[in-house]
LUMBA-363268 format. One record per residue (C-alpha): residue in one letter; x, y, z. Coordinates in nm, 2 decimals. Layout:
BEGIN
+---------+--------+--------+--------+
| residuo |     px |     py |     pz |
+---------+--------+--------+--------+
|       a |      X |      Y |      Z |
...
+---------+--------+--------+--------+
REM end
This chain:
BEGIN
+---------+--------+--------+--------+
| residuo |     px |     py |     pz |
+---------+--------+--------+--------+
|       x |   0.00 |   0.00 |   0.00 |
|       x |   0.13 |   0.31 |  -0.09 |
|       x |  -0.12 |   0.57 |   0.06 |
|       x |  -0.47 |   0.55 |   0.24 |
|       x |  -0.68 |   0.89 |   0.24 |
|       x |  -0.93 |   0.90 |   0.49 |
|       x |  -1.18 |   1.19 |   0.38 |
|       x |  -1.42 |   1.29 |   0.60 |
|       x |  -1.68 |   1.53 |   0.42 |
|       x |  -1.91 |   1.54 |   0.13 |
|       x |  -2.00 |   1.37 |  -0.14 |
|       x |  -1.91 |   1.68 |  -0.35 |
|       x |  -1.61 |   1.75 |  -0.16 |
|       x |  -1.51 |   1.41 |  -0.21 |
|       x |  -1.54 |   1.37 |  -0.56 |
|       x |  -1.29 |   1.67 |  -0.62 |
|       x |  -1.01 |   1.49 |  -0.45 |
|       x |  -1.05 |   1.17 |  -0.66 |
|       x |  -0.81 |   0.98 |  -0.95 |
|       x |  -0.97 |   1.00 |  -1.27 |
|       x |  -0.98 |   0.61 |  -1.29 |
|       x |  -1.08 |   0.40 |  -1.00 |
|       x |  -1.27 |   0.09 |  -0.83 |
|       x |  -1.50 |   0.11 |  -0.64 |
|       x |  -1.65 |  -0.07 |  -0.29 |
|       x |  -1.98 |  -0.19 |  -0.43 |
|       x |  -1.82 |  -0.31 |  -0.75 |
|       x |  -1.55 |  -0.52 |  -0.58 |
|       x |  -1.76 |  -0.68 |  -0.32 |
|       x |  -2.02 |  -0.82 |  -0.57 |
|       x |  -1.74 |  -0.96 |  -0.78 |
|       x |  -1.62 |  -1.10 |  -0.48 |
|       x |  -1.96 |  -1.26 |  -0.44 |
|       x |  -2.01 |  -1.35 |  -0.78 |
|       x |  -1.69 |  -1.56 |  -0.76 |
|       x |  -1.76 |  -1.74 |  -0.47 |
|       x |  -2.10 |  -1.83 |  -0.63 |
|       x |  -1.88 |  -2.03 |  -0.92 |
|       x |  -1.91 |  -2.41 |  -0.88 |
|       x |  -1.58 |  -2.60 |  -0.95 |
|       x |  -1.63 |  -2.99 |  -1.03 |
|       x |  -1.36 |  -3.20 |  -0.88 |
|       x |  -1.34 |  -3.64 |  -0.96 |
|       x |  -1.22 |  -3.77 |  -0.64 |
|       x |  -1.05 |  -4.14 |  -0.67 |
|       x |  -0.87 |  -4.07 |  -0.96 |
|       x |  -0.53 |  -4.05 |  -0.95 |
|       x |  -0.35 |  -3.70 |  -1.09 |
|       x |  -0.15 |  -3.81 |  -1.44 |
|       x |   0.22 |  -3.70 |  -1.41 |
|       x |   0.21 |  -3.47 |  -1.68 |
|       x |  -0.10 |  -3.33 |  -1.60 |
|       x |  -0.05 |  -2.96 |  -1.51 |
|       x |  -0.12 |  -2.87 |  -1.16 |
|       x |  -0.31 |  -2.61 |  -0.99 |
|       x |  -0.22 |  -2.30 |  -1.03 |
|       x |  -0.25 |  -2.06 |  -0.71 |
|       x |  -0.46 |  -1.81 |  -0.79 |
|       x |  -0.33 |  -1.42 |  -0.79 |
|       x |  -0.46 |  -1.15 |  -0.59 |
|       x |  -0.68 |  -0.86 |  -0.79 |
|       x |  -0.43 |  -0.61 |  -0.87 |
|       x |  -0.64 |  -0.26 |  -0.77 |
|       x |  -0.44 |   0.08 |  -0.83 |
|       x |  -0.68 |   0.34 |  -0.68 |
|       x |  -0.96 |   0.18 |  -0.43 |
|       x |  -1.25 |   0.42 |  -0.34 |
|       x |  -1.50 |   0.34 |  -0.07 |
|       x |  -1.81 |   0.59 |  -0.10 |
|       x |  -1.99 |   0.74 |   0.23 |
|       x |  -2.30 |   0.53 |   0.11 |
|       x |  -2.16 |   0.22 |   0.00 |
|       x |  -2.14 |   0.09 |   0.35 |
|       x |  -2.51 |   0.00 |   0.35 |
|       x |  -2.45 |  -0.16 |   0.01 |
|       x |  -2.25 |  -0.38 |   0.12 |
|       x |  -2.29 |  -0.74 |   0.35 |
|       x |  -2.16 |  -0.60 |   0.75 |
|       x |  -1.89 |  -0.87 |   0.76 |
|       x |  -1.74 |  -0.69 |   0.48 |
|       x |  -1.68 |  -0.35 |   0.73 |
|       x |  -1.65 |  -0.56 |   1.02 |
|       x |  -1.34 |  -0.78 |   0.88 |
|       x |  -1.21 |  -0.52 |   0.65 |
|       x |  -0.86 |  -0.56 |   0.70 |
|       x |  -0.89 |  -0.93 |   0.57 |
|       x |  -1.15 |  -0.85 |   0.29 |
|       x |  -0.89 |  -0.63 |   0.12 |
|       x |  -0.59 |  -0.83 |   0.22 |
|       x |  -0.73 |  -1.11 |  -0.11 |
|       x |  -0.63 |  -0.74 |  -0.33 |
|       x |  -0.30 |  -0.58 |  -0.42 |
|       x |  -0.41 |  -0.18 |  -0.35 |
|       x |  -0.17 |   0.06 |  -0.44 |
|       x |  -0.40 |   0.37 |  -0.32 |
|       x |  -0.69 |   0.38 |  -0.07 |
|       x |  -0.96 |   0.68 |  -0.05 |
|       x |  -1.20 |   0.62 |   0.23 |
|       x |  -1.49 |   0.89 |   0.28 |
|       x |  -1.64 |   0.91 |   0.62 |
|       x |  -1.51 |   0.57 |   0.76 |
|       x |  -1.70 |   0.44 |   1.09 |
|       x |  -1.45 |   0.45 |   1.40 |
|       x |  -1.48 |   0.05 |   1.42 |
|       x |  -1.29 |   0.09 |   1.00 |
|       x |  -1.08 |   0.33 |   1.15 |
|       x |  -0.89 |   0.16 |   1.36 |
|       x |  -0.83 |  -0.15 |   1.17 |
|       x |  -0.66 |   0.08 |   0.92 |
|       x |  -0.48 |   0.21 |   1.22 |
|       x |  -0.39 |  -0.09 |   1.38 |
|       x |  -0.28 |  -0.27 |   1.05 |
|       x |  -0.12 |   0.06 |   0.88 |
|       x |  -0.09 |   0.34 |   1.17 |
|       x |   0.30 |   0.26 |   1.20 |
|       x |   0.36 |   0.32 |   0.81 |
|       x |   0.35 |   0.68 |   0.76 |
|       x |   0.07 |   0.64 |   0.48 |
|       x |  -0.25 |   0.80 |   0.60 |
|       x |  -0.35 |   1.11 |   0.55 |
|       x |  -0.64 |   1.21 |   0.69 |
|       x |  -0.83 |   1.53 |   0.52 |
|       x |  -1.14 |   1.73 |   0.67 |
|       x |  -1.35 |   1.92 |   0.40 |
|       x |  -1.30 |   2.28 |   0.45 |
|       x |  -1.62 |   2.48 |   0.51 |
|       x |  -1.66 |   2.88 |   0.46 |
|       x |  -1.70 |   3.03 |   0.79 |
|       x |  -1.89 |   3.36 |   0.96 |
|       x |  -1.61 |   3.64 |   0.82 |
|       x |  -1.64 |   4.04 |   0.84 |
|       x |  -1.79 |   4.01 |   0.42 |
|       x |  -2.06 |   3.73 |   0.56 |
|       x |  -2.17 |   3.94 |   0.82 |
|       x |  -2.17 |   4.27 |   0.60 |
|       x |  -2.39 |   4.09 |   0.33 |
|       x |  -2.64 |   3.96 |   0.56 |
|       x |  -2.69 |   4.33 |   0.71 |
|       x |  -2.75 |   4.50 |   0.35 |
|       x |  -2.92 |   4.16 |   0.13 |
|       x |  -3.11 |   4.02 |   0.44 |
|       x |  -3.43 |   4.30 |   0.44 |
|       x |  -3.50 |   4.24 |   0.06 |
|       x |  -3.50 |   3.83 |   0.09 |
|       x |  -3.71 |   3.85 |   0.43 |
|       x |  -3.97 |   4.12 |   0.43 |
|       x |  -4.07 |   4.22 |   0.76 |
|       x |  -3.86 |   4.09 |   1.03 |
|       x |  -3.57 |   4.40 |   1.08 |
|       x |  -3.50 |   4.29 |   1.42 |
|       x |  -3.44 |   3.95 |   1.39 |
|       x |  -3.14 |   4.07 |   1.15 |
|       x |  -3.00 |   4.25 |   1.44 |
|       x |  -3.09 |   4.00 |   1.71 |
|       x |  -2.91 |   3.71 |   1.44 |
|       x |  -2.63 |   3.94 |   1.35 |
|       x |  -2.55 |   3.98 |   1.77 |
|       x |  -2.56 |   3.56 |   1.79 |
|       x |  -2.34 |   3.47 |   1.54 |
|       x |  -2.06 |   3.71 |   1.67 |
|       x |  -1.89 |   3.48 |   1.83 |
|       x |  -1.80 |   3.22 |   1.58 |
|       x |  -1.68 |   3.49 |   1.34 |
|       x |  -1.32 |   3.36 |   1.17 |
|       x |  -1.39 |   3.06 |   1.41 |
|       x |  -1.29 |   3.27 |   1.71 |
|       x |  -1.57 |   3.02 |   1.93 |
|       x |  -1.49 |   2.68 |   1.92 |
|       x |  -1.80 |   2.57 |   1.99 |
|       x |  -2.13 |   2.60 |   1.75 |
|       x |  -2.37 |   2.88 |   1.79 |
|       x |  -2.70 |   2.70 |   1.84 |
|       x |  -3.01 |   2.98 |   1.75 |
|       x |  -3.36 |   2.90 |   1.81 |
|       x |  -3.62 |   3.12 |   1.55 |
|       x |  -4.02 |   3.08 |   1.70 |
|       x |  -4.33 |   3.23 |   1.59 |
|       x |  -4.62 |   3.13 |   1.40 |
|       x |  -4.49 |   2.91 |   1.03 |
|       x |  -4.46 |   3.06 |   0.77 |
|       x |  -4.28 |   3.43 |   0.86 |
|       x |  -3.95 |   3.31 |   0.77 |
|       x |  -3.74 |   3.16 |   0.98 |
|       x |  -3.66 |   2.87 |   0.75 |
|       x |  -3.62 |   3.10 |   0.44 |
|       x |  -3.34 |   3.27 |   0.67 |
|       x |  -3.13 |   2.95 |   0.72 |
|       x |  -3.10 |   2.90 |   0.33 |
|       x |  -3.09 |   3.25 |   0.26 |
|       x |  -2.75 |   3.31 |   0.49 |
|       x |  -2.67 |   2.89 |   0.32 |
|       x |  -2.67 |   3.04 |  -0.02 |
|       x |  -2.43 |   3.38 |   0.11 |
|       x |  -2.21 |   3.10 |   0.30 |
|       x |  -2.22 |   2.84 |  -0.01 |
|       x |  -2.26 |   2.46 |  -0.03 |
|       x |  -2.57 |   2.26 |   0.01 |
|       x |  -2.77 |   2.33 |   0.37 |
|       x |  -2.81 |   2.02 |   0.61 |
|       x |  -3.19 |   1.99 |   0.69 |
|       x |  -3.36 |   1.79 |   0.89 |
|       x |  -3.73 |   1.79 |   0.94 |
|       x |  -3.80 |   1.66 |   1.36 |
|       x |  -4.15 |   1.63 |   1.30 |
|       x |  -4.08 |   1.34 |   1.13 |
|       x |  -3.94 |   1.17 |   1.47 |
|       x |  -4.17 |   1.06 |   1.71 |
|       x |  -4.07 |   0.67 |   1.75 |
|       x |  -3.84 |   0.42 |   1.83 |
|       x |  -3.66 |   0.46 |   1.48 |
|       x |  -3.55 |   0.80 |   1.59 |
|       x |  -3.36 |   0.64 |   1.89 |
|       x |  -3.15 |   0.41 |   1.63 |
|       x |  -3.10 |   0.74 |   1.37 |
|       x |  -2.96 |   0.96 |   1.66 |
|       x |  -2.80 |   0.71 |   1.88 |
|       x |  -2.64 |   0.49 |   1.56 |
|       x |  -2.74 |   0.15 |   1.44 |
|       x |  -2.63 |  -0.10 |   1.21 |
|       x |  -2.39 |   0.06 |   0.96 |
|       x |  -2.65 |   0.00 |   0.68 |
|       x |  -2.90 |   0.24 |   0.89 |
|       x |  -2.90 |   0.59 |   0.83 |
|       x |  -2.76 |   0.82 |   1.15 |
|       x |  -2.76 |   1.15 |   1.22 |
|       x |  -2.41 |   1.13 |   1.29 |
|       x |  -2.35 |   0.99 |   0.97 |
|       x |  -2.56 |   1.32 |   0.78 |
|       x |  -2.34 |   1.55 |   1.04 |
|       x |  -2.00 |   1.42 |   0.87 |
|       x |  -2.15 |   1.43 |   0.54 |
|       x |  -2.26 |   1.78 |   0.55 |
|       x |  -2.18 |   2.00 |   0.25 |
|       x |  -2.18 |   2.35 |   0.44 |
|       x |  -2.14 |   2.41 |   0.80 |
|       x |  -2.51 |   2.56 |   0.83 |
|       x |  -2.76 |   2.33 |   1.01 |
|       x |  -3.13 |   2.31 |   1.00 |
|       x |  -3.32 |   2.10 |   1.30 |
|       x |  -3.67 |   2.26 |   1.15 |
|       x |  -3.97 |   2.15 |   1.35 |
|       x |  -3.73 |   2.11 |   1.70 |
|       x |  -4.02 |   2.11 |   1.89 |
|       x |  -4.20 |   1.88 |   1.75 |
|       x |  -3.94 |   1.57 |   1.82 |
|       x |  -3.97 |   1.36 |   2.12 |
|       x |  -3.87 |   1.51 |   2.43 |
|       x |  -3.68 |   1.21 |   2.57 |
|       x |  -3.46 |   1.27 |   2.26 |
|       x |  -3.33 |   1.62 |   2.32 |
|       x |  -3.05 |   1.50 |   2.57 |
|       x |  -2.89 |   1.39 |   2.22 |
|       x |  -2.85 |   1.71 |   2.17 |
|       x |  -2.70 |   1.81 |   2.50 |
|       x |  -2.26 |   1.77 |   2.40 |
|       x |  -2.35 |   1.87 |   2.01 |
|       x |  -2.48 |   2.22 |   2.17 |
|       x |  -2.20 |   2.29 |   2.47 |
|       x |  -1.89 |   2.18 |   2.23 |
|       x |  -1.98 |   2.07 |   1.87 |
|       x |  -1.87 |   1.71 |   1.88 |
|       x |  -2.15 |   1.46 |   1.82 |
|       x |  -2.11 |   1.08 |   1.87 |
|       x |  -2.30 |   0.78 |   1.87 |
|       x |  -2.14 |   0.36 |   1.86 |
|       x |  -1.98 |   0.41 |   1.46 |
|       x |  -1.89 |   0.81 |   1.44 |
|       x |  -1.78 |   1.10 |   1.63 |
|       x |  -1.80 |   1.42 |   1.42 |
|       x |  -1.66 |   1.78 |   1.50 |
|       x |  -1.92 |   2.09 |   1.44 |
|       x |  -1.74 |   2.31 |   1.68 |
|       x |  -1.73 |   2.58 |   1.41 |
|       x |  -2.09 |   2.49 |   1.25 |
|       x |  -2.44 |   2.71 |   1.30 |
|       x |  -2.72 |   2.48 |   1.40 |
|       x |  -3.02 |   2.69 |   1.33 |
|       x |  -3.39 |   2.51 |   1.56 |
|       x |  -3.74 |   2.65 |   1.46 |
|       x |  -4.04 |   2.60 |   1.62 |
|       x |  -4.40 |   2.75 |   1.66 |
|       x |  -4.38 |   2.84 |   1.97 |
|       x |  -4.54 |   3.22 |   2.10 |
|       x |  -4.34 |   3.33 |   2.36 |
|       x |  -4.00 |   3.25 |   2.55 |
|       x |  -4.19 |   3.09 |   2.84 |
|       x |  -4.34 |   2.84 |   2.66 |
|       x |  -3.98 |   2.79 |   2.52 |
|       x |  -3.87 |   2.72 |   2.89 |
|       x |  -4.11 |   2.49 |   2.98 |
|       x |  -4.19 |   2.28 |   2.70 |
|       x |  -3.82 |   2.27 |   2.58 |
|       x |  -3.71 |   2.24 |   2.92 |
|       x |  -3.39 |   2.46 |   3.10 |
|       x |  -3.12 |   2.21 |   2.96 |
|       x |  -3.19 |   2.26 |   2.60 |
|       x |  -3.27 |   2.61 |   2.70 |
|       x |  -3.00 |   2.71 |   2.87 |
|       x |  -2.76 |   2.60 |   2.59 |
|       x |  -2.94 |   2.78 |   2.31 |
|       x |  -2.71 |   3.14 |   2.23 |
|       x |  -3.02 |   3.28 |   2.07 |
|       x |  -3.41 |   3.31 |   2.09 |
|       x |  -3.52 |   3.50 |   1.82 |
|       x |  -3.91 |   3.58 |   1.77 |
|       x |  -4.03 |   3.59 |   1.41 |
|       x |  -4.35 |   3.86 |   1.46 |
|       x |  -4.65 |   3.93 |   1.27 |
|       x |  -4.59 |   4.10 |   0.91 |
|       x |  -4.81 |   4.42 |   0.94 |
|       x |  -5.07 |   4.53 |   0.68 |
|       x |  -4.80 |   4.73 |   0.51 |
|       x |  -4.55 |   4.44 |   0.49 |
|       x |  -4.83 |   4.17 |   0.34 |
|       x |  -4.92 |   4.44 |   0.06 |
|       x |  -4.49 |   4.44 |   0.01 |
|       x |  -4.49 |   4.12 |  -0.04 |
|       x |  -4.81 |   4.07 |  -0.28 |
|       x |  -4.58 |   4.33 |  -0.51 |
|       x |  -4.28 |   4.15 |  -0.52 |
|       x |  -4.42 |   3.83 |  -0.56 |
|       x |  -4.61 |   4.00 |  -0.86 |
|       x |  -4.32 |   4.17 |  -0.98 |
|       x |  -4.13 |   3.82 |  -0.98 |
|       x |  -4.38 |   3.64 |  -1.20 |
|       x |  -4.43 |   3.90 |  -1.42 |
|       x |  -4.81 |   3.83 |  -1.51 |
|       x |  -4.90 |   3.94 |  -1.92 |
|       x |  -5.18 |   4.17 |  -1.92 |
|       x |  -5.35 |   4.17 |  -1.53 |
|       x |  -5.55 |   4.45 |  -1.55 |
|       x |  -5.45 |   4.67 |  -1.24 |
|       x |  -5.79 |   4.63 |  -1.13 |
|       x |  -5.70 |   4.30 |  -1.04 |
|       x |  -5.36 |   4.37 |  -0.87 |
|       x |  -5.49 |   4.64 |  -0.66 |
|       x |  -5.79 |   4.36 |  -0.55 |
|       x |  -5.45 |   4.10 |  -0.47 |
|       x |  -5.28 |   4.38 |  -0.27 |
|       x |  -5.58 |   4.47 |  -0.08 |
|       x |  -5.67 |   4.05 |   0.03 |
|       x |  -5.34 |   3.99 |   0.11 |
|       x |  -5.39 |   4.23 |   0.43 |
|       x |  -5.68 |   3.96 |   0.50 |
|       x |  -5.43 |   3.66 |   0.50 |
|       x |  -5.16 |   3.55 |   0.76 |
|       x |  -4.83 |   3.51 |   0.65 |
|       x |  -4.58 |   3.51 |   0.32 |
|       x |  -4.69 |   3.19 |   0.24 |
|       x |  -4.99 |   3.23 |   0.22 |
|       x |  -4.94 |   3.59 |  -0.02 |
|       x |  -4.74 |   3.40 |  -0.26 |
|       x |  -4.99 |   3.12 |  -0.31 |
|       x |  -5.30 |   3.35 |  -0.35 |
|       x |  -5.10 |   3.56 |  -0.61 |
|       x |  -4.98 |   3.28 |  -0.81 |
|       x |  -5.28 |   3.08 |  -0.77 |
|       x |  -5.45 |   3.39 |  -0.90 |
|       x |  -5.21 |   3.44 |  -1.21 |
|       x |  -5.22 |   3.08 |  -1.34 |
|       x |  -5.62 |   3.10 |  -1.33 |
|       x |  -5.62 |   3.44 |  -1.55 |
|       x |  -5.36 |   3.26 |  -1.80 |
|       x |  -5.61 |   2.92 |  -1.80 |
|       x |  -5.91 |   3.15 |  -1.90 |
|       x |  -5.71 |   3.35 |  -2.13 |
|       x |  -5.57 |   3.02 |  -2.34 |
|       x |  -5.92 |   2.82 |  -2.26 |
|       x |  -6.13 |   3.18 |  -2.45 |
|       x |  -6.30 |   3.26 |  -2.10 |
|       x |  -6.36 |   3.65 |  -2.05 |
|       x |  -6.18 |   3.74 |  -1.75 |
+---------+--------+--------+--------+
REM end
């Protein structure tokens, strides 16, 4: 073996640090399979003729560049992670790129090959919180999210302290108030200033015992929180929905808030730079405190309220969602009429659906011949 790479990151990430030409874990282990499958027909009793050739001892698969996937683990058969130092011993590997190996893979490699100075361990670098970051959220953030001014500043105070990674711990930010204001919209709008894809993960969706085997780490086929952590493709983080998880889940959550480092029985991943963004519906900061409880409380940095768009606001945002879908010919009778029902209606969401809903059955009558 010449050199092992263990890369722990994305698949994106990944991918840029690869040989051109390569083999792949998946690909291996079912030829492995498919050749154990072969029958071969042996004549016992019967004497071997002198000049007949004998058996030749077969040769180990010659691999140059060997590339085990994030994903492939739950491709493959366990016994194949479990006993990986003797499933690639039947190979001669020149090169080894690993992404996001499970401890247990870890330290085989490191027992078998730690002595030999051939691993190289690489972390995928993620933009962080910089002077630019926090300038651009301050000027862009009002025309993405109409309505909320002081949840810029109250945001722009939190994430402070893990500008240029001077924190070395995450800043954990919970956003409440009634859905659709903006709170989610904000994670992916400061995602797309930061770049890379943004890690979300809907908790409403975990309310039994499969949450306790994704959070806590199962099988290595099994999906894992821990696993998404070290395959995250930006160091934003979205648990939307917080509240609406299982209580007797949120001491999980308890070392990932005070110091970034999450583990469960096959990873432990570093976040101590990342910004873990929690929404929820809930109305005030009490509530907060007792449905959440002090310990998750206590470690949030910031409690942000989303409020109630005003009149003026709603009417806003009925014009810019006009504006963006640039309607042919709507009389400005039946702008004005949008504008003025948007005051009646709750939130952005709602807005935007009303005016496209609106613009799509104007363009149906006008293709279908129906006076308008």
């Amino acid at each position: 073996m010449k050199k092992i790479i263990l890369f722990y990151g994305s698949d994106r990430a990944f991918s840029e640090i690869l040989p051109k030409n390569f083999q792949n874990l998946s690909d291996i282990a079912m030829k492995m399979d498919n050749d154990s499958k072969k029958l071969e027909m042996v004549i016992t009793g019967i004497p071997q003729q002198e000049n007949e050739p004998r058996k030749q001892k077969k040769k180990k698969i010659s691999i140059t560049n060997f590339v085990i996937f994030a994903d492939e683990y739950s491709s493959v058969q366990e016994h194949v992670i479990t006993n990986f130092i003797n499933f690639i011993a039947k190979f001669e590997i020149s090169n080894m790129y690993i992404q996001n190996p499970p401890e247990h893979l870890q330290e085989q490699i490191n027992r078998v090959y730690g002595s030999k100075s051939i691993i190289h361990p690489i972390h995928q670098n993620y933009n962080i919180i910089t002077q630019e970051v926090i300038k651009e959220i301050y000027s862009s953030f009002d025309q993405r999210i109409i309505g909320q001014e002081e949840v810029k500043i109250q945001m722009l105070k939190t994430l402070y302290p893990v500008m240029d990674n001077k924190q070395s711990k995450p800043v954990v930010i919970l956003f409440y108030g009634d859905s659709g204001l903006g709170k989610t919209e904000t994670v992916q709008f400061l995602t797309e200033i930061l770049g890379g894809a943004l890690l979300r993960k809907q908790f409403s969706m975990y309310q039994n015992n499969e949450f306790a085997n994704y959070l806590f780490g199962g099988k290595y086929n099994e999906k894992s929180f821990a696993k998404d952590l070290l395959a995250r493709d930006s160091n934003i983080i979205l648990l939307d929905e917080f509240d609406k998880a299982n209580p007797i889940f949120h001491g999980a959550f308890y070392q990932l808030f005070d110091e970034g480092i999450y583990e469960d029985q096959n990873y432990k991943v570093d976040v101590r730079h990342a910004v873990i963004f929690c929404t929820s519906n809930y109305q005030t900061k009490e509530e907060i405190k007792e449905k959440l409880g002090s310990p998750i409380y206590n470690r949030l940095d910031g409690v942000i309220k989303f409020n109630p768009l005003s009149d003026d606001v709603k009417c806003k945002i009925a014009r810019i969602t006009l504006e963006k879908n640039q309607p042919n010919n709507l009389s400005d009778d039946i702008r004005q009429k949008l504008i003025v029902s948007s005051t009646k209606l709750n939130n952005a969401r709602e807005i935007q659906r009303l005016v496209k809903d609106t613009i799509s059955l104007y363009e149906i009558n006008k293709i279908c011949g129906i006076e308008v």
